[in-house]
C-alpha positions, 0 to 999 in steps of 0.5 A: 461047470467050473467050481469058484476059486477059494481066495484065501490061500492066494491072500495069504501067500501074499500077506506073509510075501508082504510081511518078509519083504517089509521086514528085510526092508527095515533091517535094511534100513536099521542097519543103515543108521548110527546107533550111537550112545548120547555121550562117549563113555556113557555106562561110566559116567553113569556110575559116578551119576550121585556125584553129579548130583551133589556137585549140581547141589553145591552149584544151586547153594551158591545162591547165584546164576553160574552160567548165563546166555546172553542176548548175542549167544555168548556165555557169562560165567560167574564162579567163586573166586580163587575157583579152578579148572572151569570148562564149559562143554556145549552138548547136542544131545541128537549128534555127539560130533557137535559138541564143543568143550572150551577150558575157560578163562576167569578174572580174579573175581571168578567171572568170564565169557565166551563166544562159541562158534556158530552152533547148528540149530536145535536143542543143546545143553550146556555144561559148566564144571569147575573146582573150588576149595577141593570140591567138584561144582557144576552147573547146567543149562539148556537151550535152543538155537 
């Protein structure tokens, strides 16, 4: 008489077979994908983070919107007059490849707009930065197309 067959090292042969396989999969896989950081430069911008918070402050105690998205996808931006160096960067936080940074131009009041080009749909933040009375502003805005 034949005795019956012990299933349990047959499954789990095949469990730990199952496992291994599924893990070289995923390393495949892992290795396939980028694995970029949100930003170029990401660790120094960070060192200078406390700046950034001051000069968003600065932007806030001006008492007005500094940069404004319009109906039509433009942008208006109204800084102090006689400010310098205003650019608007557009950040898409998923791909750094999209981002966009204009070097804006101002009237005599501070104020200006600007058109970007077709933006891929989803999030994007946008980042106005300008310099006043030897001081750093900025101001920041998140949207989605």
């Amino acid at each position: 008489m034949n005795a019956p067959r012990n299933p349990w090292p047959w499954g789990i042969g095949l469990f730990l077979a199952a496992f291994f396989v599924s893990m070289i999969i995923f390393v495949v896989w892992s290795l396939g994908h980028r694995q970029d950081l949100v930003a170029e430069n990401y660790y120094e911008r960070d060192l200078t983070h406390q700046e950034t918070i001051d000069s968003l402050a600065r932007a806030q105690e001006l008492g007005y919107p500094t940069l404004v998205r319009l109906q039509d996808g433009s942008f208006e931006v109204r800084i102090q007059p006689g400010a310098s160096n205003p650019v608007l960067t557009l950040y898409r936080p998923s791909d750094a490849r999209l981002d966009i940074t204009n070097r804006l131009e101002v009237d005599e009041l501070g104020q200006g707009r600007w058109d970007p080009p077709r933006l891929e749909p989803g999030r994007w933040r946008a980042i106005l930065e300008w310099e006043a009375e030897g001081l750093r502003y900025r101001s920041e805005m998140d949207f989605a197309q």
